[in-house]
TIVO-2410 file (N, C-alpha, C; in nm, 3 decimals):
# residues 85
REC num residu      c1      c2      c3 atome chaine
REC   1      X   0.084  -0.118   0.000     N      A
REC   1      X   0.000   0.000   0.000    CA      A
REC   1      X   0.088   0.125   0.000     C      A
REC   2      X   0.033   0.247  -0.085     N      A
REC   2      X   0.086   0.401  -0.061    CA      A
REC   2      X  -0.029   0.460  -0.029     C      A
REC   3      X   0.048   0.579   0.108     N      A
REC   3      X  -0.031   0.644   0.145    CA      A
REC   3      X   0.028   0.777   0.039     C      A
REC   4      X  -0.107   0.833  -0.026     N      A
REC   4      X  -0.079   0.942  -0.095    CA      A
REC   4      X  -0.069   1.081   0.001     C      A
REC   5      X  -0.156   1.061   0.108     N      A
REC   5      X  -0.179   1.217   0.151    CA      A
REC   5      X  -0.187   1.114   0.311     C      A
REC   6      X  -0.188   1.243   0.435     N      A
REC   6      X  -0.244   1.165   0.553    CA      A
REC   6      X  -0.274   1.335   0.628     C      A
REC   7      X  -0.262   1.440   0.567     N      A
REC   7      X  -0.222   1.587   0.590    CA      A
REC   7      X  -0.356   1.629   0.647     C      A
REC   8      X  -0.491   1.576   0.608     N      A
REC   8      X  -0.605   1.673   0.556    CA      A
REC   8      X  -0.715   1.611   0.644     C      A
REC   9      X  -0.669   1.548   0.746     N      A
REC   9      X  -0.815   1.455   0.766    CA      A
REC   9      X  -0.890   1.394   0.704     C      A
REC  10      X  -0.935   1.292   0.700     N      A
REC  10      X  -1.077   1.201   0.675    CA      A
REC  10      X  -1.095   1.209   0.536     C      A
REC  11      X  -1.084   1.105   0.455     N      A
REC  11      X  -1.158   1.121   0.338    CA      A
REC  11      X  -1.276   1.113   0.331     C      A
REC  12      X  -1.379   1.188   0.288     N      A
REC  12      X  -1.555   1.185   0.284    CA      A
REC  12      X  -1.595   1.146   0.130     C      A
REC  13      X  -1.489   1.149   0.024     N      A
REC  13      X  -1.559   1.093  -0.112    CA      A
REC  13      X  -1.451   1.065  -0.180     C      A
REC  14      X  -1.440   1.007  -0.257     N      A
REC  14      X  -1.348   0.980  -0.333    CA      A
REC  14      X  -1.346   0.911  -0.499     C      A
REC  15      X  -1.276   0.947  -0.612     N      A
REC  15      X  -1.302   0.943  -0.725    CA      A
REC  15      X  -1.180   0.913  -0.799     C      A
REC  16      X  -1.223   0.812  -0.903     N      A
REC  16      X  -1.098   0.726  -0.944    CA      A
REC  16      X  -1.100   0.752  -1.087     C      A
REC  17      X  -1.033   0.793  -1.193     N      A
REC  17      X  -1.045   0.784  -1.368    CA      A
REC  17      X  -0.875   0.820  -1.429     C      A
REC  18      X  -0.919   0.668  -1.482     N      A
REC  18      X  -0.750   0.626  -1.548    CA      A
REC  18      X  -0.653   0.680  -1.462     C      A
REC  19      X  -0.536   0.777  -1.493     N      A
REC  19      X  -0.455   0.801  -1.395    CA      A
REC  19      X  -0.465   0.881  -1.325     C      A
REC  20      X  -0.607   0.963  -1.301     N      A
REC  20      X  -0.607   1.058  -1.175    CA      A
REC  20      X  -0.727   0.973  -1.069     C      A
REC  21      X  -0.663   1.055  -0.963     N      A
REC  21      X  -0.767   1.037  -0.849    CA      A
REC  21      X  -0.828   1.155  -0.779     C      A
REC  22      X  -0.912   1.153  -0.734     N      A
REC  22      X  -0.982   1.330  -0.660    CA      A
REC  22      X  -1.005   1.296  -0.565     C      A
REC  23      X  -0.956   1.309  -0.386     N      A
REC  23      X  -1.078   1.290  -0.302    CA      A
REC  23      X  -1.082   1.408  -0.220     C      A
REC  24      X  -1.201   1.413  -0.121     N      A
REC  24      X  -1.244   1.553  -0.076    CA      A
REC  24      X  -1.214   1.513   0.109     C      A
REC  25      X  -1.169   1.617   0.111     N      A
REC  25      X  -1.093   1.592   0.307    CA      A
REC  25      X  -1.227   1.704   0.394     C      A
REC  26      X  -1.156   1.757   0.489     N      A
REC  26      X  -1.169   1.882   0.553    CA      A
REC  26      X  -1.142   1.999   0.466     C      A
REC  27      X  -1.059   2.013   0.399     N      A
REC  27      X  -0.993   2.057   0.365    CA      A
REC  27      X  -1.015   2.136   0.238     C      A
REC  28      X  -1.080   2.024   0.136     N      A
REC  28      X  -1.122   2.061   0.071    CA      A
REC  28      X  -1.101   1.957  -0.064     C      A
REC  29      X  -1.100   1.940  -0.184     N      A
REC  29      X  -1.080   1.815  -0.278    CA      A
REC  29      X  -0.944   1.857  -0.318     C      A
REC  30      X  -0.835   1.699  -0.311     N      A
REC  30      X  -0.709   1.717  -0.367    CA      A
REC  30      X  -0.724   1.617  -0.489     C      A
REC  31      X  -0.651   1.654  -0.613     N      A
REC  31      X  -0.645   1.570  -0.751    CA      A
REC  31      X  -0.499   1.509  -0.761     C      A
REC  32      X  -0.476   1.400  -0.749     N      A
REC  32      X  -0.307   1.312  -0.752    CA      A
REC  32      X  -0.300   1.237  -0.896     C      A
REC  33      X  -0.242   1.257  -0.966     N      A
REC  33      X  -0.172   1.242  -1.094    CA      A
REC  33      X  -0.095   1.070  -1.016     C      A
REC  34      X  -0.147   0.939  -1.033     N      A
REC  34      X  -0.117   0.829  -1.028    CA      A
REC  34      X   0.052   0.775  -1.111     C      A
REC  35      X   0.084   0.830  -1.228     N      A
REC  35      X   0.129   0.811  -1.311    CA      A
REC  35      X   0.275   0.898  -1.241     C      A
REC  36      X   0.216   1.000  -1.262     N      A
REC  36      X   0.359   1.138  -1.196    CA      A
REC  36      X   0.362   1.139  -1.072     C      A
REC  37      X   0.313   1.044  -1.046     N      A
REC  37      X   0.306   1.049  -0.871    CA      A
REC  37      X   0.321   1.177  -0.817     C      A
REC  38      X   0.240   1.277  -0.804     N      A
REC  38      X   0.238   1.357  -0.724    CA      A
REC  38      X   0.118   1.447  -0.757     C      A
REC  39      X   0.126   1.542  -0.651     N      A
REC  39      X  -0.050   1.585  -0.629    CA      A
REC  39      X  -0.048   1.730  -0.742     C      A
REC  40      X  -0.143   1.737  -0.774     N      A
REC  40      X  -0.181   1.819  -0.878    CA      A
REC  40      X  -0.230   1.933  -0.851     C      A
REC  41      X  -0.282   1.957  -0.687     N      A
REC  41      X  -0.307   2.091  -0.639    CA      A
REC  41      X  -0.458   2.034  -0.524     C      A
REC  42      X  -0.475   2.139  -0.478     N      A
REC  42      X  -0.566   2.144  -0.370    CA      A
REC  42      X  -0.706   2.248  -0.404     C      A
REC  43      X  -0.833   2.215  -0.416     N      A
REC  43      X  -0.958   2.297  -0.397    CA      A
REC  43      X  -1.014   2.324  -0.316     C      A
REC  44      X  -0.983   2.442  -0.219     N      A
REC  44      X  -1.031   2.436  -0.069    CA      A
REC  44      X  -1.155   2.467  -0.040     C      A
REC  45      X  -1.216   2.437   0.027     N      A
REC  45      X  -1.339   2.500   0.050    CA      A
REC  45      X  -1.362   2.638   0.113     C      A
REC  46      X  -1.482   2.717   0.055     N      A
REC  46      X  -1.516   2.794   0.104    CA      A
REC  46      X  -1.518   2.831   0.230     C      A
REC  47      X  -1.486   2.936   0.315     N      A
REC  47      X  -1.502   2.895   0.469    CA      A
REC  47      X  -1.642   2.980   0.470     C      A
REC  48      X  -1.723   2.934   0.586     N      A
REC  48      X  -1.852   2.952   0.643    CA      A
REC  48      X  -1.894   2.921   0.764     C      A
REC  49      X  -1.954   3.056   0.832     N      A
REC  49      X  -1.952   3.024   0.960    CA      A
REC  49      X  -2.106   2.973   0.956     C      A
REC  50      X  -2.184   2.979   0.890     N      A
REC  50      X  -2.288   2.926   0.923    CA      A
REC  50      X  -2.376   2.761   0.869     C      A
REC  51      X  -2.225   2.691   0.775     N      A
REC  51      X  -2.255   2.574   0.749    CA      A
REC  51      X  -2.127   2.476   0.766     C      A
REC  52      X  -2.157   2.351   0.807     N      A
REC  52      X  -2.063   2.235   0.826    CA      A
REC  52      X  -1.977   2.144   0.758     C      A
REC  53      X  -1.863   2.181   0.679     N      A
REC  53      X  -1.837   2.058   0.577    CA      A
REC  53      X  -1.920   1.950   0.613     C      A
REC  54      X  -1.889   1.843   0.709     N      A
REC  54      X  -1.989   1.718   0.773    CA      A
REC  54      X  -2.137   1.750   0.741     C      A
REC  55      X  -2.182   1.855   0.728     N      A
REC  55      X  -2.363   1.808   0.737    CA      A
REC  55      X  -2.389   1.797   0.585     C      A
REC  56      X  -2.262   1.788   0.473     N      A
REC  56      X  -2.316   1.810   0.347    CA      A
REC  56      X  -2.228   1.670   0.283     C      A
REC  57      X  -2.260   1.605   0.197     N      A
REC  57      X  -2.192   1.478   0.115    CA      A
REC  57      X  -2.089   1.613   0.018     C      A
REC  58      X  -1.997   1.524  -0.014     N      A
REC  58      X  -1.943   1.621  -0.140    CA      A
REC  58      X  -1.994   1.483  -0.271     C      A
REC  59      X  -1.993   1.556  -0.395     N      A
REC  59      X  -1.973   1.460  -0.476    CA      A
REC  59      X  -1.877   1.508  -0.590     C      A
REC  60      X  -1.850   1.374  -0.636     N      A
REC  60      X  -1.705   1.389  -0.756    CA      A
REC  60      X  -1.751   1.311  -0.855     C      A
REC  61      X  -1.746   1.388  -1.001     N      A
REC  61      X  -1.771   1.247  -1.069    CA      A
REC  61      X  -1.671   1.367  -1.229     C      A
REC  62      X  -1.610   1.230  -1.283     N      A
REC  62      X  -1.497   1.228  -1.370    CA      A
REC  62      X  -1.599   1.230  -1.507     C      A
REC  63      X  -1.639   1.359  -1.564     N      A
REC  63      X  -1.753   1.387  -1.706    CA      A
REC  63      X  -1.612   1.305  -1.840     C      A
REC  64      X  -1.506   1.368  -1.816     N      A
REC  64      X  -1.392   1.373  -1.911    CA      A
REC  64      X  -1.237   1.297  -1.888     C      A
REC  65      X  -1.150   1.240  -1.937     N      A
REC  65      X  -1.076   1.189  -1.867    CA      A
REC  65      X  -0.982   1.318  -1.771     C      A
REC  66      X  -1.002   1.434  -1.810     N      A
REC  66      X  -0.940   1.526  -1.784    CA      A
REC  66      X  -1.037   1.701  -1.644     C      A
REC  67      X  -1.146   1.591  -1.658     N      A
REC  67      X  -1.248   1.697  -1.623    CA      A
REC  67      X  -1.304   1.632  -1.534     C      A
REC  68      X  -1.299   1.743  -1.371     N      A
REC  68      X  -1.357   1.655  -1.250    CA      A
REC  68      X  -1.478   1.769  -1.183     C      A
REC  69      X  -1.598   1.700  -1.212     N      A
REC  69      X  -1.688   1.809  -1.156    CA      A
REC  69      X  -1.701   1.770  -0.989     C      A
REC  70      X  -1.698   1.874  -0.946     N      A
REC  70      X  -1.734   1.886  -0.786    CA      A
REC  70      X  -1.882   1.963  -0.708     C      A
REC  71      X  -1.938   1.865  -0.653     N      A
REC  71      X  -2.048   1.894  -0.601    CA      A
REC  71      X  -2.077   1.920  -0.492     C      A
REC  72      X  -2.047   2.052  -0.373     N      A
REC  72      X  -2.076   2.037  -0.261    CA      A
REC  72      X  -2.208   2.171  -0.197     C      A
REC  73      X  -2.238   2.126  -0.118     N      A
REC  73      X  -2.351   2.246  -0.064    CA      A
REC  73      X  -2.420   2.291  -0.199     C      A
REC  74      X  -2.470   2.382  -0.234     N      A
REC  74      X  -2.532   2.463  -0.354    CA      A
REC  74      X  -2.410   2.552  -0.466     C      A
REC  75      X  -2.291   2.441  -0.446     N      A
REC  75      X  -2.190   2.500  -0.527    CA      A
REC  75      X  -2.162   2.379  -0.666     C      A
REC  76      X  -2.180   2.374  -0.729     N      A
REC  76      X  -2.100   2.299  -0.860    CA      A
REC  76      X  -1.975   2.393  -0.901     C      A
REC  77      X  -1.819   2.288  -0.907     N      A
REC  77      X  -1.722   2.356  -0.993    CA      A
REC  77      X  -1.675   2.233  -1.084     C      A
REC  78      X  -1.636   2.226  -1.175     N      A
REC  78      X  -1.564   2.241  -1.315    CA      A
REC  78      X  -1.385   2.275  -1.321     C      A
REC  79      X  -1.370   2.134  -1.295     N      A
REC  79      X  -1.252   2.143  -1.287    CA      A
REC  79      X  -1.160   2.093  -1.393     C      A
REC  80      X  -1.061   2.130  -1.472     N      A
REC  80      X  -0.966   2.111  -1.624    CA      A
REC  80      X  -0.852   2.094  -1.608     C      A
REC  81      X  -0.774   1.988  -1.587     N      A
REC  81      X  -0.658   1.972  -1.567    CA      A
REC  81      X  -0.592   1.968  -1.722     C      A
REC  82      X  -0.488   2.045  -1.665     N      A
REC  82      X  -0.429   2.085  -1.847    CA      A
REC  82      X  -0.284   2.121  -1.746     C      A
REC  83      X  -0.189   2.122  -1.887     N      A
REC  83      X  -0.008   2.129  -1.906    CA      A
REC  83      X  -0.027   2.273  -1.834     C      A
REC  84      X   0.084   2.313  -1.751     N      A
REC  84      X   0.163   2.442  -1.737    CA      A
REC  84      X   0.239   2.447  -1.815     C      A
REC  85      X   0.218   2.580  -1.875     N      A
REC  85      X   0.263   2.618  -2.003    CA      A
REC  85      X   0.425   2.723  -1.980     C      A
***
């Protein structure tokens, strides 16, 4: 076994397509490049004092091999992993 991350607390969802992976912490959703072994960046969440990461599911689902939509509270994002240029 590899532990990819152990930084962020608790995984609450998690999402698998060809060589990436997405899962969503405390923290917020991290994307790890399987292949390049290493993490591809961090989507933090909004902070809010008047709602709970915990009282909400996140969801992840892979539209593109390259495209990870994220679903949490009354937010959808659209996420595009592409080359630094």
């Amino acid at each position: 076994s590899t532990v990819l991350c152990e930084c962020e607390g608790y995984v609450q969802a998690i999402s698998w397509h060809e060589r990436f992976v997405a899962w969503a912490s405390e923290v917020g959703v991290r994307v790890y490049d399987l292949v390049a072994r290493c993490s591809l960046g961090l989507i933090q969440w909004e902070k809010s004092s008047n709602r709970s990461i915990e009282d909400f599911r996140c969801n992840l689902l892979w539209s593109a091999p390259k495209t990870l939509m994220i679903g949490w509270v009354d937010t959808i994002r659209i996420c595009i992993i592409r080359k630094r240029s």
